[in-house]
Each structure stands twice: as structure tokens, then as C-alpha cells.
N, C-alpha and C positions, 0 to 999 in steps of 0.2 A: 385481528389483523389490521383492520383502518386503525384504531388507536394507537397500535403501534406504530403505523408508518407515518400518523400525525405528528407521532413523536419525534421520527427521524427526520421531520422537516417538510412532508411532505402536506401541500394546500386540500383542499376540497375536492377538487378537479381532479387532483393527478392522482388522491388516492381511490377514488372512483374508477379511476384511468387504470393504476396501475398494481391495484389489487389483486386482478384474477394473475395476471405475472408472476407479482411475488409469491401466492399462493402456491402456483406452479412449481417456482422456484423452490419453495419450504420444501414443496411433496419431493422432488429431487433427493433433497441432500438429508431426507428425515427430520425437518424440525416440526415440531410437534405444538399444539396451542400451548403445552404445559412448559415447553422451551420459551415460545413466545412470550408468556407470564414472565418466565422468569431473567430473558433478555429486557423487559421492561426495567422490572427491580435491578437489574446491573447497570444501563444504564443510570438510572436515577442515584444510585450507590454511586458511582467511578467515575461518571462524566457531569460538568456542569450544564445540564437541559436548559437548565434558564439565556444560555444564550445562544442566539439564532444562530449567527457563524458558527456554531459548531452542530444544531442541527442541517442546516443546508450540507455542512461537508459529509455527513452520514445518509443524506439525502444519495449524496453522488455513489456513495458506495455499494449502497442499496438498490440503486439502480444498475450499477456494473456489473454485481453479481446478479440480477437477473441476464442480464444482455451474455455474462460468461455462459450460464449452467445453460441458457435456452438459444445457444448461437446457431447451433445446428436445425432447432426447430424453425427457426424465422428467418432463413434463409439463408445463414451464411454457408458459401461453399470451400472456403479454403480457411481453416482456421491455423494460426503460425503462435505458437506457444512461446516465450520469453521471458527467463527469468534469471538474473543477478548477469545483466546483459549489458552495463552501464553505457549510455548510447543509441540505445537502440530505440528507448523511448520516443524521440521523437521522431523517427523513420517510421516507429508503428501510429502514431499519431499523424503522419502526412499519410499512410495510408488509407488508416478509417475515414479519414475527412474526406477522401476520392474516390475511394469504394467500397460500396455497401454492401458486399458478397463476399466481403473477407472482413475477419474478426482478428484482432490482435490480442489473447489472451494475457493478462499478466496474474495469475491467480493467486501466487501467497499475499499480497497484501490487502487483497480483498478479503481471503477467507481468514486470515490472523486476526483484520478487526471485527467481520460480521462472526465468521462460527466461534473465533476465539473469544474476543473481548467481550463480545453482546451474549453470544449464548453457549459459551465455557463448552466447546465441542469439538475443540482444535486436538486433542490430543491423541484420538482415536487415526487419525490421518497421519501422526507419526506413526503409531504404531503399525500401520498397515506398513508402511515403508522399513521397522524394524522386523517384519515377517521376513520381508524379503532378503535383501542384501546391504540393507543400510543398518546396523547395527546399532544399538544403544553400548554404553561402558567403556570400556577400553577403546575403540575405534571411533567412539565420538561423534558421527558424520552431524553437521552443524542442520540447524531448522529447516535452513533453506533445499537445500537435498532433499532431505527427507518429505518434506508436504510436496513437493516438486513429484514426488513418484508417489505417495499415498494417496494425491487426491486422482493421479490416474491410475491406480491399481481396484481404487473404490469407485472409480468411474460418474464422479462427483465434478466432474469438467469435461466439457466435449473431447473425445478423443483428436489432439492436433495431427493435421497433415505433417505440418514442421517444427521444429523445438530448434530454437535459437538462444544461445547463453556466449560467455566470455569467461578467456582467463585472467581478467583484470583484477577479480580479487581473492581466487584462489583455482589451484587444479582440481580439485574434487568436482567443480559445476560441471566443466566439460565432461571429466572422467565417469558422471552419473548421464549425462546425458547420451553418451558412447553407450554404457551397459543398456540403458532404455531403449536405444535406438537397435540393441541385440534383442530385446528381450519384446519388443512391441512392433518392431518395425516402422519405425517414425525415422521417418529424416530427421537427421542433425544438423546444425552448422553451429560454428564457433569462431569469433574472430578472436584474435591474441593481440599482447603484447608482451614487452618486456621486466619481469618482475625486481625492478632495482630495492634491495631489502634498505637501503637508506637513503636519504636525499641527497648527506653531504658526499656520498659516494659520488654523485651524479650531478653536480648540482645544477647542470646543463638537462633539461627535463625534454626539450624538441625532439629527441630521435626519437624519446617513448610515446609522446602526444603524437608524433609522427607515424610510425609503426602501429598502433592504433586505430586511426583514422584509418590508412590504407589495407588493413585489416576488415575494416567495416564495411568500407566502400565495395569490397570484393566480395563478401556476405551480401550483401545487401542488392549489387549485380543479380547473385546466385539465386536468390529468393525472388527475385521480380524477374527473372526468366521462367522459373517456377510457376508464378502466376499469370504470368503475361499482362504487367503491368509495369508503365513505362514514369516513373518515378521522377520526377527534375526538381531542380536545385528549389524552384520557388516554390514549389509543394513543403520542400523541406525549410527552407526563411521562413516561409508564414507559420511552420511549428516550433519553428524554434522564435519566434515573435511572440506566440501565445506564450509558452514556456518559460519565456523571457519574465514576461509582466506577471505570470503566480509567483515564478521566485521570487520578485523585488517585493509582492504583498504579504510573502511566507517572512521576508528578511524583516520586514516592520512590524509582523507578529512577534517574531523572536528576539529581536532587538527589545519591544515595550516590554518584555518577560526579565530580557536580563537586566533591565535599568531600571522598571516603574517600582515603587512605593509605595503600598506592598507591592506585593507579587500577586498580579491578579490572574494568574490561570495555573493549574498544576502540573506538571511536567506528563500525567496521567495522556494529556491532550496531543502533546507531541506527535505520534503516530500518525495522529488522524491527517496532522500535516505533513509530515513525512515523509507517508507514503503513495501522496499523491503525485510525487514526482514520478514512481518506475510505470506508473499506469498508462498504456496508450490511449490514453480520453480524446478525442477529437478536437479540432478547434477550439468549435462553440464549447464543449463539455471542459477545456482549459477555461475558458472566458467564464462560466459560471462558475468552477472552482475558485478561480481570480475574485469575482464577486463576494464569495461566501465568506473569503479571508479577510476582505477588504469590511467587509460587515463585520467580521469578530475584532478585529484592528479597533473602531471605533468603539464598539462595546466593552471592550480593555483599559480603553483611552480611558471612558465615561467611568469605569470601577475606581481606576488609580486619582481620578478630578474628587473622587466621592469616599476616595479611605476607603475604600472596600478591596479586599484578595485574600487569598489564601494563606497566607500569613499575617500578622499584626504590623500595622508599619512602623517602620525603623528596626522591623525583628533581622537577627543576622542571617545571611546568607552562607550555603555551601555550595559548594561546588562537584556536581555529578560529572563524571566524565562519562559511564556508560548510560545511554538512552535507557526509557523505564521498557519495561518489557512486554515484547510484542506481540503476546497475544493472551496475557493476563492480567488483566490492570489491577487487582489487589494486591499485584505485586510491586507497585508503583506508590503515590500518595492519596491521601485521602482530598476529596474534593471541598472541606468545611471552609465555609465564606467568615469573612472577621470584620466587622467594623471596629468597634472601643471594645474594651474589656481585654481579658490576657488569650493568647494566643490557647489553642489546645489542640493545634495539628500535629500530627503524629507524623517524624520523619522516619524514611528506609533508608537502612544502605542496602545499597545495590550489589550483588552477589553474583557469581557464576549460575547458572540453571542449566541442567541437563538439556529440559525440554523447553528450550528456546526459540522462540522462531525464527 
């Protein structure tokens, strides 16, 4: 366990600190030292280790999933579940920051990259949710759904007081979180808006942004009557400040990706950036995400000054439209570094997958 967590970024201290935790955590969700092993060998396969900003971001992840699976144990008393809720992030983010007795879960993008990517154990969590009512084949219900109700059917997340989602990007989120809320007795809430299927239909966007917000505002009332917690605007600026400052350090990761020469990081990495946006992380836990990007930004810099990426420089570029996949990174590219000599990275194309996350 410490070798591993050294691996994921973590110092002397903190895995001393934060051992018996994760430990805890493992025994939860069943991973096992022979998982552990072999989460080592995935990353060292799929991810580039050799540079820090990408272990500190796995650092954060690693720590969230303890703080999800043990919320209950260390004291949180109201836990409010959140997922494909666009917005809502940073209302769970002004919360955690002012109270420590509420946990803002956001759990498929933690367990996509810890159970999925690192120790290939995402699938099983579908399948609990294809036991049920969420079908695999003909009916399709998409990743998100499905681990949304397998990780509480497996009881691999604290059971939420409340479950908060949005119709912004499709009806099934709500539509699953109605059956849950039959089937578990969980409160629901949902805010909506309007689904214009093209832009130039609309090309006036304010009533939707409009209808939105005020949507959220009213969810968001509804929840903090809930908890009896009195939420104001500057709670919410100071999170959407911190929020602010990771996007602009994610935008200058992504930008050195699609301009530098070579290409010095694989698109494998993407995720781990991501999906740090739907997370409710607290301030300070934004400010240190902020950090670890701003650390890989340089270390990017310093490959592209040195001819060093993933490809051979001046090799041609393609252009992915679908992100690599979210909880398989051999589904994705290979992570081989290239100084001189001829390239020998192997490209994917990118395909439809059943089991998606």
C-alpha cells in the first residue's frame, strides 16, 4: 500500500498519514494486494509516472475516494449525491468549504479512474445496475446511469440522503434518478432546461442560460432548506474563483497538447483532467488541483524545449473528436516517449463501446 500511494503522489507524511484510510477504503470496495499489484503495472503501462503533475492529480483522486466510501464514518451527516448535474459543481464546492457535516458526493469520476483505469474493476458496477432495470443491448442506458445505480445497489458509496442531477444533457439522468428514488427512497431533485436540438434554430441562447440558472437557484433553495444551511452569493464567487483559475491552468495544458512539437502527453491523460471539473473539491482542494496542472504545464513546456513526446516531432497529426475512454485506458494510446529515431506509437481509432462510462 505505501508504494503504491508513493506512486500516486503521495510524500512521506501523508502516506504515513494516510494509509490506514486508504487501507480502509480498499477493504470497502474489495481491492485486494493482488489489485493493488496490478493497479501499479496499469499505471506504469497507461499513464506517464515520470511526471509529477500527473501524479499529484491522482494524488487528489485518491484522497476523494477515501473521503466518498468513509463519509459516513467521519462524521458526515447529510450526504447529497450529484451526477451529470452541470452546475452544480460549484454549489457543492461552496458547501464543503462551510460545512464539514455535509459531503458532496460526485462518484462516477472517481471510481471510472481509481476502480476503472487503475484496477480494471469498473465493469462489475455495470453490471449490478444491468441486474436491475438498466439494461445492456437494445435499450443502451449510457455509463453514466448505470454506475450511478450499481455503485448504490453494491453499496460501494454511502447511501445519499439526496440525489441531485439535471435535464441538460439528456432525460434518462432524471428518469433514473425518479426510479431510484421509487426503489431506495432517496430524495430527488432536478433542475431542467430547455433542449434546443440546434443552435441555428435558436441562435438567441439567453432564455436557455436563463431557464437554467433559475432552475438551479430553486434546487438549490430546496436543498439548503434541507440542511439548514444558509448559502450566499460570496460563498458561491469564491467557488466559482477557485474554478475559475483550474480552468485557465487545464486551458494551457490543453492548448501546449494541441500546438507543441511533438506532442508531449497522450490523450490517455485527458480524464484525469477532465474530470476534475464535476468534483465538489473545496476551495483549498481546487487551489491544489490548480497547482498540480500548473506543475504538469511546465513539465510539458520542458519535454517540447527538449524534443521529447509522444510522437516524433514534425510526425502528422489526427484529429480525435471522441475523448479516449473513461474507464479503460488500453482503450486509448500507448504512453512510449520519442526522442530521435522513427516514431513506433501505435494509434487507435476511437469506436462506439457498450460499456462506457
Amino acid at each position: 500500500m505505501d508504494e503504491f500511494l508513493a506512486l500516486c503522489g503521495f510524500d512521506k507524511d501523508e502516506v504515513d498519514r494516510e494509509s490506514p484510510r486508504l487501507q480502509k477504503t480498499f477493504n470497502r470496495l474489495g481491492i485486494t494486494e493482488e489489485d493493488v499489484l496490478r493497479g501499479k503495472l496499469r499505471l506504469a503501462t497507461y499513464f506517464d509516472m515520470d511526471l509529477q503533475g500527473i501524479r499529484k492529480l491522482l494524488r487528489i483522486y485518491m484522497k476523494e475516494l477515501a473521503n466518498m466510501v468513509l463519509a459516513r464514518d467521519e462524521g458526515k451527516k447529510t450526504v447529497i449525491h450529484a451526477c451529470m448535474a452541470g452546475g452544480f459543481e460549484t454549489v457543492g464546492s461552496a458547501i464543503v468549504s462551510h460545512r464539514s457535516d455535509v459531503y458532496v458526493e460526485v462518484p462516477n469520476p472517481i471510481f471510472m479512474v481509481v476502480l476503472g483505469s487503475i484496477f480494471d474493476k469498473f465493469v462489475p458496477i455495470l453490471e449490478a445496475a444491468e441486474r436491475l432495470w438498466l439494461k445492456s443491448g437494445v435499450v443502451a442506458h449510457c455509463g453514466m446511469v448505470k454506475s450511478r445505480l450499481g455503485l448504490i445497489a453494491l453499496n460501494l458509496i454511502p447511501r445519499p440522503d439526496m440525489m441531485v442531477t439535471s435535464g441538460l444533457l439528456c432525460e434518462t439522468s432524471p428518469k433514473t434518478n425518479d426510479l431510484i428514488h421509487e426503489v431506495y427512497d432517496i430524495d430527488t431533485y432536478c433542475y431542467d432546461t430547455c433542449q434546443d436540438r440546434e443552435d441555428n434554430e435558436y441562435p438567441d441562447a439567453a432564455r436557455t442560460i436563463a431557464l437554467a440558472a433559475q432552475s438551479m437557484k430553486k434546487t438549490t433553495r430546496s436543498l439548503m432548506g434541507k440542511i439548514g444551511f444558509d448559502l450566499s452569493d460570496g460563498m458561491i464567487w469564491e467557488a466559482l474563483h477557485a474554478r475559475s483559475l483550474y480552468g485557465q491552468a487545464m486551458g494551457k495544458v490543453f492548448n501546449l497538447v494541441r500546438t507543441g512539437d511533438p506532442i508531449p502527453m497522450s490523450p490517455t491523460h485527458e480524464n484525469l483532467l477532465l474530470w476534475m471539473n464535476p468534483l465538489a473539491l473545496t476551495v483549498d482542494g481546487l487551489m491544489e488541483a490548480t497547482e498540480a496542472v500548473n506543475l504538469l504545464h511546465g513539465e510539458l513546456q520542458d519535454r517540447i524545449d527538449r524534443g521529447i513526446g509522444v510522437t516524433q516531432k514534425g510526425a502528422p497529426r489526427i484529429l480525435g473528436i471522441l475523448p479516449p475512454h473513461h474507464a479503460d485506458p488500453p482503450a486509448g494510446t500507448s504512453r512510449n516517449l520519442h526522442g530521435d529515431g522513427p516514431c513506433r506509437r501505435r494509434l487507435r481509432i476511437y469506436g462506439p463501446c457498450q460499456r462506457s462510462g
